[in-house]
N, C-alpha and C positions, 0 to 999 in steps of 0.2 A: 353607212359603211364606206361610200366612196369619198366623203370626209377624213374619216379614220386613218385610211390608205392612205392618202397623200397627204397628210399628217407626217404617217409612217417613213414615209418615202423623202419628205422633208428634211427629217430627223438623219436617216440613211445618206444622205448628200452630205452632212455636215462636214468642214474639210478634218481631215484626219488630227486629233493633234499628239502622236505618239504613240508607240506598240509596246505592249506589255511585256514583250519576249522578245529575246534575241531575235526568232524567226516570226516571219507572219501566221496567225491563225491562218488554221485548215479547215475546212469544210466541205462534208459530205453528206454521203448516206448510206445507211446500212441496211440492204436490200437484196433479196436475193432473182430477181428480177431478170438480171442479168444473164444468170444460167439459165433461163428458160426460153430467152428471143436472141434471133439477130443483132450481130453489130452493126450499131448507127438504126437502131429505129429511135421511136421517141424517146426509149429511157435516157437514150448516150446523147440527142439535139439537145433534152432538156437539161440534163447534167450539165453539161460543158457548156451553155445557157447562161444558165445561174452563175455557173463558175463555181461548180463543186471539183475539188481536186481528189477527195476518195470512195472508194467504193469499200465496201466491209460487205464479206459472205459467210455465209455457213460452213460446214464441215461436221455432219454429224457422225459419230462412232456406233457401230452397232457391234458389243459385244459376243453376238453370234457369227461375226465375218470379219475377225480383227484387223483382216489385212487388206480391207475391200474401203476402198475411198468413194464413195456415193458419189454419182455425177463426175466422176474424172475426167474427161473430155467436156462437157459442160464447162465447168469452173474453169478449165486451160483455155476456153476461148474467150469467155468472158476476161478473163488473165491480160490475154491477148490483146483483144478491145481497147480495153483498159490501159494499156502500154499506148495503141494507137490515141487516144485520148489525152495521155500526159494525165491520165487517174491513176492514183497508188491504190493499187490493190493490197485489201488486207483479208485473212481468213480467222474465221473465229471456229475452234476446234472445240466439241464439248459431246460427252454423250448424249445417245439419240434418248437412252431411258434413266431417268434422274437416278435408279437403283443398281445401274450399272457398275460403281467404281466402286463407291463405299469403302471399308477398312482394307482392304482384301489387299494383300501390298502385292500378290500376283496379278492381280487385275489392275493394278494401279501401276504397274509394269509393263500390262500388255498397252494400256492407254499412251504409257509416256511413248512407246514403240511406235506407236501411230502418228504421232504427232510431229518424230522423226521422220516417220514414211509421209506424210504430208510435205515437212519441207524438202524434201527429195524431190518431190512428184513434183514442186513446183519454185523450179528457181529463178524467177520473176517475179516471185512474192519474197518479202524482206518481213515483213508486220505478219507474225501471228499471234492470237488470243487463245489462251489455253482456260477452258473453262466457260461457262454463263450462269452468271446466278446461283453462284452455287449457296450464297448464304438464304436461300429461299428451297422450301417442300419441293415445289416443280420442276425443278431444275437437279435438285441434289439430294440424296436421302441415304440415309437419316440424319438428319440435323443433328436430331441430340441421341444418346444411348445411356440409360439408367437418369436422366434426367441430366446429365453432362454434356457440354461439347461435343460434337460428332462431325462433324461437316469442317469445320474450318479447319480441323488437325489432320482430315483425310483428305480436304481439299489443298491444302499447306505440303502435304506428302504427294501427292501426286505429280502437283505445278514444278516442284523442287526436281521429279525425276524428268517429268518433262522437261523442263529446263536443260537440262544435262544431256537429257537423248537429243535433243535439238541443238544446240551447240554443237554437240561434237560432230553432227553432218551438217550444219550449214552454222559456222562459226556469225558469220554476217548478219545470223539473223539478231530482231529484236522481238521480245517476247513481251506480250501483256498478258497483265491477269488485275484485281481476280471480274473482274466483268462482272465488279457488286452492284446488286439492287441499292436504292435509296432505302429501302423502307424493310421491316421487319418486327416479328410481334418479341421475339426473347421469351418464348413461352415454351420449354419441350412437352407441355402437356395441353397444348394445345389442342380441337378436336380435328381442324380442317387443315391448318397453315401453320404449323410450327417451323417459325423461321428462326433470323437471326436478323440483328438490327446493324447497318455496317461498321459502328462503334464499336461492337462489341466483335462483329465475325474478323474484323482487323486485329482487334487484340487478342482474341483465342489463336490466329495466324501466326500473331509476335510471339506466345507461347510456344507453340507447337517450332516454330526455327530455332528457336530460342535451345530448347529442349533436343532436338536434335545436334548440336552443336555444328551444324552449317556453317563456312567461313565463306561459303559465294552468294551471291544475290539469288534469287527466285523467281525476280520477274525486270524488266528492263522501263517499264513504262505501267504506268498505275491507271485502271479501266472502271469505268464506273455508268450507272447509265441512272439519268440524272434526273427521271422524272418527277414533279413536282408531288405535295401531298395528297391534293388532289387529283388525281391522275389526268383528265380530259377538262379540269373546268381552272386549278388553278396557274398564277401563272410560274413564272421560271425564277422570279424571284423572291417568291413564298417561302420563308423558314419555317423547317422541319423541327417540332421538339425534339430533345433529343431523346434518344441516341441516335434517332434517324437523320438523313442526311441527302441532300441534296443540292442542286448547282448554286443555290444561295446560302450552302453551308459547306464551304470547301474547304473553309478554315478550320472548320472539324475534322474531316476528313485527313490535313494537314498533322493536325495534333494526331490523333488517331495513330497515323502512320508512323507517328518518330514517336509517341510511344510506346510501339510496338517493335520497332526494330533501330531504334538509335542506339551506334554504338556498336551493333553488329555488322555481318559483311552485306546486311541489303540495303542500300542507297534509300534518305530516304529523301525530299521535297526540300530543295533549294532555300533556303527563307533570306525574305529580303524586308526588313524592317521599315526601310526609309518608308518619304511618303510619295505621293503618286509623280510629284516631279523628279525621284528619283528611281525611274525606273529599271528595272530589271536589264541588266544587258550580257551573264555570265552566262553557260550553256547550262540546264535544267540537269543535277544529278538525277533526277527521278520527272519526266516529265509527266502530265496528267492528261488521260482521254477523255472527253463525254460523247459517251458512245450510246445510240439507240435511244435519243428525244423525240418524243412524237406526242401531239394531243390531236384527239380526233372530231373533227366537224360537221355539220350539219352537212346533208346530201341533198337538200332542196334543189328540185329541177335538173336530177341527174338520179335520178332511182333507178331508173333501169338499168341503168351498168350494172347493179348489186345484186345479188341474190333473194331479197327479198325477206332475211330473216327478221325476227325483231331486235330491236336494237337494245346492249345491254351497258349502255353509258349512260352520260350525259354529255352529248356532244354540245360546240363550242361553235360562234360562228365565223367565217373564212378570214373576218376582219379582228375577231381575236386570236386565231392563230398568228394570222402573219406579226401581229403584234407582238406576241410572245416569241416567235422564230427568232426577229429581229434581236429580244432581248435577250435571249439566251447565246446567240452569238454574241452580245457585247461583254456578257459576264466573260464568256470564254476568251475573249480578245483582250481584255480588261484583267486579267487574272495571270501573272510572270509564271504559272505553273504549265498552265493549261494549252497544250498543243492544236488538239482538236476537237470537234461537233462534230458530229454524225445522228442527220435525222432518221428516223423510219417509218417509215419507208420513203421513196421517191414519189412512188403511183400507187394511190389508193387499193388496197387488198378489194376482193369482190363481195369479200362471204363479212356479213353487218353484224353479227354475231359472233365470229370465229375468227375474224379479220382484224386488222390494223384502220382504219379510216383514217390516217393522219401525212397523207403524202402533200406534197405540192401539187400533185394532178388528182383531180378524182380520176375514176377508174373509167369512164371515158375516154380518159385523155386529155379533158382539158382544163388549162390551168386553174387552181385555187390564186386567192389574191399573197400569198405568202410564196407563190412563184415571184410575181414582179419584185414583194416585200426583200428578197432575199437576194433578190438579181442584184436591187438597189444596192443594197447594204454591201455585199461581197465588193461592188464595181468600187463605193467611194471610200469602204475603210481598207482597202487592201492587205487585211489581215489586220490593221492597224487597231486600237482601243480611240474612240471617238469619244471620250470622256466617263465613260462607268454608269454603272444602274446605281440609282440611291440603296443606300444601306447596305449596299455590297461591298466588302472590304475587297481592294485590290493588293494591299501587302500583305504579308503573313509572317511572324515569327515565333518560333515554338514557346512557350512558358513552362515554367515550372512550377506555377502555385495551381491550385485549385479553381477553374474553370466560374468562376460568377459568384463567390463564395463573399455572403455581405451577411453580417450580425442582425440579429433582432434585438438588442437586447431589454428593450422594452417592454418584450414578451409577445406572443401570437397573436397575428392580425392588426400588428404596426406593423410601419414604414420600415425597411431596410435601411439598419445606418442610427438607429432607434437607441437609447442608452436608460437602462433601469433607473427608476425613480427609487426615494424612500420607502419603505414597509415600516408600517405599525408594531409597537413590542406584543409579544404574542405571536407574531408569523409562525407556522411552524412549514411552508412550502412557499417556495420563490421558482417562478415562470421563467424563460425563457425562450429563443427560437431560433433560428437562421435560416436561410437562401441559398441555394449553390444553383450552377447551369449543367452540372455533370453530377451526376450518383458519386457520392463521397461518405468514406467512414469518418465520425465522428466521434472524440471521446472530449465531453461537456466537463467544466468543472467550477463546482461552488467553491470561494474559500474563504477565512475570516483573516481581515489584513490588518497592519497596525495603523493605519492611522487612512485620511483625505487621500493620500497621496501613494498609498498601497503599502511598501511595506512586505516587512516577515508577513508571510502568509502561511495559513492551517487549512488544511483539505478538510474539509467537511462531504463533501457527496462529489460523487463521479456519475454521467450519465457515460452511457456508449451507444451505437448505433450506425445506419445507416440514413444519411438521408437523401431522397432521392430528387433528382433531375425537380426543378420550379415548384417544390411544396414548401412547406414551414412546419419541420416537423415543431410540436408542445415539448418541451422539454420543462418537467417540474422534478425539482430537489427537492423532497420532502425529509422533515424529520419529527421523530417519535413527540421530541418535547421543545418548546416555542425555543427561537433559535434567541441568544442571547444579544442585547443591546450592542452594538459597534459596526463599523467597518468592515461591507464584504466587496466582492471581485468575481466576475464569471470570466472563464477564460476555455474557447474553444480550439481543438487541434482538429484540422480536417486531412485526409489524405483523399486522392485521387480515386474512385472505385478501379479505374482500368489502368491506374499504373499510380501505385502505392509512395513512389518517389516524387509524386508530387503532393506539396502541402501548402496549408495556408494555418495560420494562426490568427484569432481572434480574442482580443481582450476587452473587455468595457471597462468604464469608467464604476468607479468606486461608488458605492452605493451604502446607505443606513437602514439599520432598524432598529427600531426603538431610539433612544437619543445616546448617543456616544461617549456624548458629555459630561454625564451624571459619573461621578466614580460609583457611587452606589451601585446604580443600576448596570455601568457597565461591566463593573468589577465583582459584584456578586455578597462584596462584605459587608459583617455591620460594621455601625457607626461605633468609634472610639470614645470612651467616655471622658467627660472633659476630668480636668484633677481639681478636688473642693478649695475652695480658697478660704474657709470658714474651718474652724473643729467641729468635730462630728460629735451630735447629744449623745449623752449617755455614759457609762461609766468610763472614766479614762485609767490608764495604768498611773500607776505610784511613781513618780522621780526616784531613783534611786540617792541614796545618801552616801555623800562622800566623805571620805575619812578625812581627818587633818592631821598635817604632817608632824609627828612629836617635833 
C-alpha cells in the first residue's frame, strides 16, 4: 500500500500542463457534519488542509410543517464557518419523504415556496440544489403511473416553479438540479426499485419543458452524482452500459442534455470539439457538478469508532480509494464542462450498515491515505487538468447520427462493418444484423437492384423494430417462394430512441443469388426457337399459277 501511495502522490506532483476550464476545479464535500459541531474542529483543520473550497448540506422539507427549515440556526453557523474558511457553502433542498411532492401541483407549489423561504433565510448561500435523486424509488415516488413516466415530468414541474419562486427573492442565486443518480433499472414494474436510468429521466425532462412551453431555463448548473457501477469496488473510470451513466460517461450525459433541450430556453453544455491542446477558455453556458462521490473502505484497526453492525458492501482498501479520489478529480479537472467534486462525506459516518464509510477520516479522526492522496493532488494541479485519465474523452461535441450505429451485414454473430456474401438459387430468407451504442428504431430493408453497382431498385421485404443499446438484433427477410436469380441491396434507417431526429443510414454492398448472368435464369423466359434453315418434310402447298399476259 505504501508503494501505491507514493506512486499516487508521484503522479499528483506532476507539473500542471493546462486547465480544462476557464476557471480552476473545485473541490469538496458533501457533508452534513458541519451542522452538528463547532467551528474549527477537525472537520474545518481538515477541509481547508486538503484544500477543499465547498461544503454541500442538506435541507430537508417535511410536508407536515411547510414552513419550518430544520436545523435553522445549525445550517447559519455552519454558513458562517464556512464564509470564515473561504468555503462556498451550498444547500441541497429536497423532501424529507420521497411521496411527498409527486403530481399534486399544490404540493409542488407549497415545495417551490420553501425553497424560496430557504433562500431568504440564508443570504450567504448563492448555490442551491433543488431535488436529490429524484430519478430513483427512494428519493421520489412514483417513478412511473400506468407504466408511464411519472417522476421526471413531476420532477421537471416542480424544479421549474422552484426556479421561479427562487429568483424572484434572491435574483443572485444559481440553482442546480436535477442531482441524478448514475444508475437506474427503466422498469415501472419493477418489484423493489423502479427507477429510471439518467438517459432516459433527462429525456422524459426535455418532454415534460418541452410540453409546457417554457421560454426560461429550470436549472443554472447540471448536478449529477457520479458513482461508479460498482458502487464501493469499481473505479471512476469504469463505463456504464448504457443508458446509465457516470463520470467516465459525461459525453452521454452531454448528448442526453441537448437532446432534450436544444433549442429551447434551457442552456444546454458548451461543446468544444477541438483536441486537448485546444482547450476550453469560453465561460460554460450550462456548467456541470459531481456531486456526492464516495467509495467505502475497509475499517482495519479502527472498529471501535463504529457501531458494530455488519457490513453490507464490499469495501475497498485505503490505497484504492485514494487512487480512485485522485482519479476522479482529474476526470473533473480534465473535462471544460465540469466545475466541481464533491466527496461524501469528509469523516467517516459511525453506523457500518446505515452509514457512508467513505470519508478521508475514519470516524476516529484519523486520516485515510486519500487525505494525503488528495492534499497532493489539489496543492500541484491547482484546479489544473495534469494530463486526463485514458479512455476519457476530454472534448465533447453533440452529434446527430445515431450513437455506435455499425452494419452487420454479413449476418449475426460477424464482425461490425461485415458485407453479405452470395446465396445459392433457391434462398427463400437472407440474414442480417446491426450494432448501435444507444436504443434505436430501425426500419431494415431487402431490395432487388439492377445490376453490380445497384441501380433501380424493388422493395421486396421491410423489417421494423427496435434495437437495443450493444446487441445484434437477427434480422431475416423471408419469402413464400425462392427469391429469384440477380442483384439485391440491404439498406438500414436508424433513428435515435431518445430523440428521433437523430439518424444514421446504413447501405451494404450489392450482393447475388443464384447467378445473375444467365438471362434464363435471371429473366424467367424460355428460350427462342431458332428459324429452320432446311424445308420442313411433309406435304407442302401448291405454287400458285400465273396467268400470262394476252
Amino acid at each position: 500500500m505504501k508503494n501505491l501511495l507514493a506512486a499516487l502522490l508521484a503522479v499528483a506532483a506532476l507539473t500542471a500542463v493546462g486547465s480544462a476550464s476557464a476557471d480552476p476545479m473545485r473541490y469538496g464535500a458533501a457533508d452534513d457534519w458541519p451542522k452538528f459541531h463547532p467551528c474549527g474542529d477537525i472537520w474545518w483543520t481538515s477541509a481547508t488542509d486538503i484544500g477543499y473550497q465547498d461544503l454541500r448540506m442538506t435541507v430537508q422539507w417535511d410536508a407536515t410543517a411547510p414552513t419550518v427549515i430544520p436545523y435553522q440556526d445549525h445550517i447559519q453557523a455552519a454558513v458562517d464557518c464556512a464564509k470564515l474558511n473561504n468555503i462556498r457553502p451550498i444547500l441541497s433542498i429536497y423532501p424529507a419523504k420521497p411521496s411527498a411532492v409527486g403530481s399534486n401541483p399544490a404540493v409542488q407549489a407549497q415545495f417551490a415556496s420553501f425553497v424560496s423561504l430557504v433562500g431568504q433565510a440564508f443570504p450567504g448561500v448563492n448555490d442551491f440544489i433543488v431535488g436529490n435523486e429524484p430519478n430513483v424509488n427512494r428519493f421520489w415516488q412514483p417513478q412511473y403511473a400506468g407504466g408511464q413516466d411519472a417522476a421526471a415530468t413531476d420532477y421537471e414541474h416542480t424544479l421549474a416553479q422552484s426556479y421561479d419562486a427562487l429568483k424572484s427573492v434572491r435574483p443572485d442565486s444559481i440553482v442546480w438540479g436535477p442531482a441524478i443518480s448514475s444508475r437506474g433499472n427503466d422498469n415501472a414494474n419493477a418489484s423493489s426499485n423502479p427507477s429510471h436510468s439518467p438517459v432516459w429521466f433527462i429525456k422524459y425532462m426535455g418532454d415534460a419543458y418541452k410540453a409546457s412551453g417554457r421560454t426560461k431555463p429550470i436549472f443554472d448548473e447540471f448536478n449529477m452524482h457520479p458513482y461508479p457501477p460498482a458502487q464501493d469496488t469499481d473505479r471512476f473510470s469504469k463505463k456504464f452500459p448504457w443508458p446509465q451513466a457516470g463520470a467516465a460517461n459525461l459525453d452521454r450525459i452531454k448528448q442526453a442534455i441537448w437532446d432534450a433541450f436544444s433549442g429551447t430556453g434551457q442552456p444546454t453544455v458548451t461543446e468544444q470539439a477541438g483536441g486537448s491542446s485546444a482547450l476550453f477558455e469560453a465561460p460554460q453556458r450550462l456548467p456541470l457538478n459531481l456531486d456526492e462521490a464516495g467509495e467505502q473502505t475497509v475499517l482495519s484497526g479502527h472498529e471501535a469508532a463504529y457501531d458494530g453492525t455488519a457490513e453490507n458492501v464490499a469495501p475497498i482498501s485505503e490505497a484504492q480509494q485514494a487512487a480512485s479520489h485522485v482519479e476522479l478529480a482529474e476526470i473533473g479537472a480534465c473535462d471544460p464542462a465540469v466545475k466541481s467534486v464533491l466527496w461524501f462525506p469528509l469523516i467517516d459516518e459511525t453506523g457500518i450498515s446505515s452509514g457512508f464509510q467513505s470519508g478521508n477520516l475514519f470516524a476516529d479522526q484519523v486520516k485515510k491515505q486519500s487525505y494525503a492522496a488528495m492534499k497532493a493532488k489539489i496543492a500541484s494541479a491547482q484546479g489544473s487538468c495534469q494530463g486526463g485519465v485514458p479512455g476519457i474523452a476530454r472534448t465533447w461535441s453533440h452529434t446527430t447520427q445515431v450513437i455506435g450505429a455499425q452494419a452487420i451485414f454479413g449476418g449475426p454473430g460477424t464482425e461490425p462493418g461485415s458485407q453479405p456474401d452470395r446465396r445459392p438459387l433457391g434462398t427463400t430468407g437472407v440474414w442480417t444484423s446491426l450494432t448501435v451504442g444507444e436504443d434505436a428504431l430501425y426500419t431494415a430493408t431487402l431490395s432487388k437492384v439492377g445490376g453490380p453497382a445497384g441501380g433501380a431498385a424493388k422493395t421486396l421485404a421491410t423489417l421494423s423494430g427496435t434495437a437495443k443499446a450493444s446487441y445484434k438484433p437477427g434480422l431475416n427477410f423471408k419469402v413464400p417462394k425462392p427469391f429469384a436469380a440477380g442483384y439485391y441491396q440491404f439498406s438500414v434507417v436508424l433513428k435515435a430512441a431518445t430523440n428521433p431526429s437523430r439518424t444514421t443510414s446504413l447501405i451494404s454492398k450489392t450482393f447475388t443469388i443464384g447467378n445473375p448472368d444467365s438471362a434464363t435464369a435471371a429473366k424467367g423466359k424460355p428460350a427462342v426457337k431458332p428459324r429452320p434453315t432446311t424445308k420442313p418434310k411433309g406435304k407442302s402447298k401448291p405454287t400458285p399459277k400465273v396467268k400470262k399476259r394476252q
